[in-house]
C-alpha positions as CSV (number, residue, x, y, z in Angstrom):
1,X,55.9,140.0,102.5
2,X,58.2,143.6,102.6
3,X,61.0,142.2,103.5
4,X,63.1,141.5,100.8
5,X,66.4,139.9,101.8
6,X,63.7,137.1,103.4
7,X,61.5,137.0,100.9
8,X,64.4,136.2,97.9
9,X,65.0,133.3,100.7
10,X,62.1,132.0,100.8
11,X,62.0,132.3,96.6
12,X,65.2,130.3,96.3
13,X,64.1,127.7,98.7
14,X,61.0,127.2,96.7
15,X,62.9,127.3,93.3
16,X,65.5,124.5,94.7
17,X,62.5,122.0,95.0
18,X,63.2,120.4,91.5
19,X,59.9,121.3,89.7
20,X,58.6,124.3,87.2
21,X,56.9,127.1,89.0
22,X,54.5,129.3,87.9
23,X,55.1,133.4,88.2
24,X,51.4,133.0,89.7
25,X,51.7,130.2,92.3
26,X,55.0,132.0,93.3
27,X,53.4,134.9,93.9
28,X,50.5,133.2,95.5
29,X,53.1,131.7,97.8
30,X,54.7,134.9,98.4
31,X,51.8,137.3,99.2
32,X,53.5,139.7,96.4
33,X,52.2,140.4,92.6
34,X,53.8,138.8,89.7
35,X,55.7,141.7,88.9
36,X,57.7,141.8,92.3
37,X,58.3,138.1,91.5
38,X,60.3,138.5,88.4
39,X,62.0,141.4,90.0
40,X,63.3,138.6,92.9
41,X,64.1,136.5,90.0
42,X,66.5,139.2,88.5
43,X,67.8,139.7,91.8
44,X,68.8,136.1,92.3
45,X,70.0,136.1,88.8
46,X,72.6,139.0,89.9
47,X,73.7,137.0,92.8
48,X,74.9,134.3,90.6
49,X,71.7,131.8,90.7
50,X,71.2,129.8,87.3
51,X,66.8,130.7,87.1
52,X,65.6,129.8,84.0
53,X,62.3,130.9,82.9
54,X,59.9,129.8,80.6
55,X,57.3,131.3,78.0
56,X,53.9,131.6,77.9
57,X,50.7,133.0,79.0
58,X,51.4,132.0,82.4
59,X,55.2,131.6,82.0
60,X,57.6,129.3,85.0
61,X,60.6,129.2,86.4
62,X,63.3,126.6,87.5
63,X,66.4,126.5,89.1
64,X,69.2,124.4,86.7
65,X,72.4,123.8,87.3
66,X,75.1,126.7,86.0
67,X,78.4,126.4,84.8
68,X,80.1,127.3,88.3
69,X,78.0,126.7,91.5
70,X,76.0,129.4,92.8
71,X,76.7,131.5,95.9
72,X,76.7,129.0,98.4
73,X,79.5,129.5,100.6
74,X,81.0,126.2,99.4
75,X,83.8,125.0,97.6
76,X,84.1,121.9,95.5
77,X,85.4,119.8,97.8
78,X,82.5,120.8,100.9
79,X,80.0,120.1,97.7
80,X,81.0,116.7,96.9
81,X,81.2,115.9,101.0
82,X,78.1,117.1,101.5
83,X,76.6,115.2,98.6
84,X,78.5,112.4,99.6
85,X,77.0,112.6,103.7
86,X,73.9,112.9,102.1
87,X,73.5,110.0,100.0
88,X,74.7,108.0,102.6
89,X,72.2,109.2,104.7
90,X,69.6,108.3,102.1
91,X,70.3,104.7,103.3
92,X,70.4,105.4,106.6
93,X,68.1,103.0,109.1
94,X,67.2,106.3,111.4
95,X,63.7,106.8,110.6
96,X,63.0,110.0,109.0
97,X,66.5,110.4,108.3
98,X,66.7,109.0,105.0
99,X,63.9,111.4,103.4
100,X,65.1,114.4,104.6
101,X,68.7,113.5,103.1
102,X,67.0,112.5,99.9
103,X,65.1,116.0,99.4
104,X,68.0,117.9,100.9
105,X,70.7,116.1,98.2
106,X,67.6,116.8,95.2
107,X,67.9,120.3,95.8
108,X,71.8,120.1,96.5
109,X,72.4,118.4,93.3
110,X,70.1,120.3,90.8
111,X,72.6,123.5,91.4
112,X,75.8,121.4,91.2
113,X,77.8,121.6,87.9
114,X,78.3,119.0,85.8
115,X,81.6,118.4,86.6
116,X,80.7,117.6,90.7
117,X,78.0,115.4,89.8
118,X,80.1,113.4,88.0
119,X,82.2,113.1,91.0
120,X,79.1,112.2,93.3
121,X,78.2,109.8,90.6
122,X,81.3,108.5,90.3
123,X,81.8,108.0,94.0
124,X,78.7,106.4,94.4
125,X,79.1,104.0,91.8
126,X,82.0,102.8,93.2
127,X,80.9,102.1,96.6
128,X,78.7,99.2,98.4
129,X,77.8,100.1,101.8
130,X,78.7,97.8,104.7
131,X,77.2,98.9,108.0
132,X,80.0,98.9,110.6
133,X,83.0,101.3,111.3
134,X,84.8,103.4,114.3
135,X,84.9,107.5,112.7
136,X,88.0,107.6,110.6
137,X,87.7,110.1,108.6
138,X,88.9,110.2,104.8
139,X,89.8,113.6,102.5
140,X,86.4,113.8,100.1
141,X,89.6,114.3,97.3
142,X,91.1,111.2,98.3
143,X,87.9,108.9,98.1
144,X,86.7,110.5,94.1
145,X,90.3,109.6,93.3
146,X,90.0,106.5,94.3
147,X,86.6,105.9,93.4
148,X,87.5,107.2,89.6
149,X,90.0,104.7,89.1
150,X,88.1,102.1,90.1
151,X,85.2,103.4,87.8
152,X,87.9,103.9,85.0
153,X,89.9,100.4,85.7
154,X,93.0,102.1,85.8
155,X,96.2,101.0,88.2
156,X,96.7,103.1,91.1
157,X,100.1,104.2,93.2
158,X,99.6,105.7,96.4
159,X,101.8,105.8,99.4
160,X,100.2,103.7,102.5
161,X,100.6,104.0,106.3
162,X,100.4,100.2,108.2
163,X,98.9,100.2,111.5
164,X,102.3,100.0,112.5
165,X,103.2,102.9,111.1
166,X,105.2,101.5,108.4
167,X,105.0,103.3,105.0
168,X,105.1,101.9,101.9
169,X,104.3,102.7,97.9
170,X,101.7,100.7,96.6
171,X,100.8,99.7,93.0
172,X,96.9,98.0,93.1
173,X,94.4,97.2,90.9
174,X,91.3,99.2,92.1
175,X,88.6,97.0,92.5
176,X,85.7,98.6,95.3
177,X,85.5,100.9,97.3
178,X,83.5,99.8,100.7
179,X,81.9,101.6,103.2
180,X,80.9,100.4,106.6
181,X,79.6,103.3,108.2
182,X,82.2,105.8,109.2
183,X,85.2,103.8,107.6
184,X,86.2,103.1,103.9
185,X,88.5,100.7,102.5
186,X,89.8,100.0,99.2
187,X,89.4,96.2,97.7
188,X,92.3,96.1,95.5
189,X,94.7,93.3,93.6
190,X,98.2,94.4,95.0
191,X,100.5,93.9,92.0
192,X,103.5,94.2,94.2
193,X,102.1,91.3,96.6
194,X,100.6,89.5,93.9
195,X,97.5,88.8,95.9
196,X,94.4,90.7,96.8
197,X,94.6,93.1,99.8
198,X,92.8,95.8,101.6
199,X,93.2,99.2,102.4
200,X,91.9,101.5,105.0
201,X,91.5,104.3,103.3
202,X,92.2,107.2,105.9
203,X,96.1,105.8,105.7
204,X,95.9,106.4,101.6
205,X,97.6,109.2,100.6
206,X,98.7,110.6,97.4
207,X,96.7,108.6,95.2
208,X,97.5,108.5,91.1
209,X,95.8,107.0,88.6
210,X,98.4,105.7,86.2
211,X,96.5,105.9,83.2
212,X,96.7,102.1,82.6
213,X,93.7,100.2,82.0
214,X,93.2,96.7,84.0
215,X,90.2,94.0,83.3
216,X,89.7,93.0,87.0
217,X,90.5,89.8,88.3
218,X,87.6,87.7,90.4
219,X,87.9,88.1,93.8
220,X,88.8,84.8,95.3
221,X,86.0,84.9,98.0
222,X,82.2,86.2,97.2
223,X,81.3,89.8,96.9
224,X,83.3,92.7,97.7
225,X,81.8,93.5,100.7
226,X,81.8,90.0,101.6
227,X,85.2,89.5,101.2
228,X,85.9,92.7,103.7
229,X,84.4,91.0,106.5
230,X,86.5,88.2,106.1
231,X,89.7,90.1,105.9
232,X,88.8,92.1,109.0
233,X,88.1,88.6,111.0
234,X,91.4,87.2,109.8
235,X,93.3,90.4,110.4
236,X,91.9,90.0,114.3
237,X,94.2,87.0,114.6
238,X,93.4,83.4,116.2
239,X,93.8,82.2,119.4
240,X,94.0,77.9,120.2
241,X,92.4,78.2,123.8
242,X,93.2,75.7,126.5
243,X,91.4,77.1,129.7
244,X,90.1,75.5,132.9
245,X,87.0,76.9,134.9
246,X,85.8,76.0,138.4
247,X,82.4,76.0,137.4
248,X,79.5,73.7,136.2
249,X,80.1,73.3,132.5
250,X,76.2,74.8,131.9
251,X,77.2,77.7,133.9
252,X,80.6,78.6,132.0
253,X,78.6,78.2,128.5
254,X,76.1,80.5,129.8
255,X,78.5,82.9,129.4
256,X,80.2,82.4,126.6
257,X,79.8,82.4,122.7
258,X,77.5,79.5,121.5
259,X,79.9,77.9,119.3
260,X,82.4,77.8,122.6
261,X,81.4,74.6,124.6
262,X,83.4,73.6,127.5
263,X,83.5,69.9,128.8
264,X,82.3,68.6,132.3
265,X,85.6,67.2,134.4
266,X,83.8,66.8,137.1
267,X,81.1,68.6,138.9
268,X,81.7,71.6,139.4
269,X,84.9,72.2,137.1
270,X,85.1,72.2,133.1
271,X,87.7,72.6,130.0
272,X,87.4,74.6,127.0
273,X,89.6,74.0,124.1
274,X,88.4,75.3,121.1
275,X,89.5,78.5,118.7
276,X,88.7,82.1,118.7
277,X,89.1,84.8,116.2
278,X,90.1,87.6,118.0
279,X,93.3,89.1,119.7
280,X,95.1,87.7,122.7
281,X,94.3,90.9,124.5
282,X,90.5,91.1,123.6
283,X,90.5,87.4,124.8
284,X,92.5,88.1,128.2
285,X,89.6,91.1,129.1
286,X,86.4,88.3,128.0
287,X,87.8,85.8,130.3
288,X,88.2,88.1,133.2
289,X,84.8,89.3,132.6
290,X,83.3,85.4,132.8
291,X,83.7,86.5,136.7
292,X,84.2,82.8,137.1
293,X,87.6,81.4,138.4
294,X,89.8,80.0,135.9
295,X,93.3,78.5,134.6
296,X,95.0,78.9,131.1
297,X,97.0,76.2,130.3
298,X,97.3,77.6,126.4
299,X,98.6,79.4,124.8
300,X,101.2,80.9,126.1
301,X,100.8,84.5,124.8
302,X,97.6,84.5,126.6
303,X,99.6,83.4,129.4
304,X,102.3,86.1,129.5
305,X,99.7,88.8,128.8
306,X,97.2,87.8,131.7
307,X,100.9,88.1,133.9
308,X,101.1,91.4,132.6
309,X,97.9,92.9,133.1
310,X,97.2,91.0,136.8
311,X,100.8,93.3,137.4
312,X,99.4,96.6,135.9
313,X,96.0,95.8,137.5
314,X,98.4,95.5,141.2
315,X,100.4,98.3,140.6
316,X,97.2,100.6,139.9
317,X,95.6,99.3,143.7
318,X,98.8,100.2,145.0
């Protein structure tokens, strides 16, 4: 191999898989005598990349990690994200995804300094994976914060951004971090509130570590991740539904969710009352779906919404 810019390539890909090579086998691997190779090695060496070499007859080499990262076109903040992407890909359910991220994030994290793998390993520590999510997307700066005071236990302030787009200063106790996919969300005791809450972490910003330590409180429900799930089903709201359909009772559950069962009033009408967790609106579009005719008689938000979409819904076929 002559050409050297491809051939110091090909050398630093090899010396990224975490092992000791020998000056023979890389040479072997290269098509190029030993001396050549501890030329390359000198060369990589200039350009900033941490080789160590070993004695002996037949002597090795090894890529550790530096104190600053090598020449890599990224800065610490791209390092930790990519780290980050990576070890959530590790657990990823895409077949073949989840070895490729594992070799990619071995050779990632052999070159990082110390002071980014603490931040990976902090990050990681902190976090239980939940698979759901919608593509928010979170500052890499903004989740190690996080995630190091909930490794540290120490009270957090940080401004936070309802869905209404209220603001308001928070002071938590840090519990988790949880992921479910493409979202995070802090698990916290809210100090202010004086009950637990959670946090969507893309509307965190400025978070601070106070420096006071915490002994966390037991979550009032299960596991962390647990207790997520819940709070996103309450936050959905309920809905005490009342609704009459002119169809067979068999035919209307058909259609439905199996713990909705509507009652025969006859033979070819029935009546659902029962309770939903979801939003008036969601409820408004599964109804229309059913394809079936049908008559709310509660509740009345469902009521006034289905008057203002059957209006929007005119307007747009005029």
């Amino acid at each position: 191999m002559t050409d050297t810019p491809a051939r110091l390539l090909n050398l630093l890909s090899l010396l990224q898989t975490p092992r000791e090579w020998p000056g023979s086998e890389l040479a072997d691997r290269l098509s190029v005598s030993p001396r050549t190779i501890r030329r390359d090695i000198d060369r990589l060496r200039d350009l900033g990349y941490p080789v160590e070499a070993t004695r002996g007859a037949v002597g090795g080499y090894r890529l550790v990690a530096g104190t600053a990262m090598p020449p890599l076109l990224l800065d610490d903040e791209e390092a930790v994200a990519i780290a980050v992407g990576l070890r959530a890909g590790a657990g990823h359910a895409i077949e073949g995804v989840d070895e490729a991220s594992v070799r990619a994030l071995a050779k990632l994290e052999q070159v990082l300094p110390a002071r980014l793998r603490h931040r990976v390993s902090t990050l990681q520590n902190a976090t239980i994976p939940l698979t759901r999510g919608d593509g928010a997307t979170v500052a890499p700066s903004t989740l190690t914060a996080l995630a190091g005071a909930v490794t540290g236990r120490e009270r957090l302030r940080f401004s936070y951004r309802a869905g209404d787009g209220a603001e308001t200063k928070r002071l938590v106790e840090p519990y988790r971090l949880v992921s479910t996919g493409r979202r995070w969300y802090l698990v916290a005791y809210d100090l202010g509130r004086e009950d637990w809450r959670t946090f969507r972490v893309d509307r965190v910003t400025d978070p601070l570590a106070t420096g006071a330590r915490f002994t966390p409180r037991e979550l009032p429900e299960g596991d962390e991740a647990a207790y997520l799930a819940r709070s996103m089903t309450r936050a959905q709201g309920e809905v005490d539904l009342d609704v009459e359909f002119g169809a067979p009772a068999d035919v209307v559950a058909g259609r439905l969710p199996a713990h909705l069962a509507p009652v025969a009033t006859g033979p070819e009408t029935c009546r659902l009352r029962g309770r939903v967790t979801d939003s008036v609106e969601w409820v408004a579009v599964r109804l229309a779906l059913l394809d079936i005719p049908f008559k709310v008689h509660a509740p009345t938000p469902l009521r006034t919404h289905l008057q203002s979409l059957a209006t929007r819904l005119t307007t747009a076929l005029a």
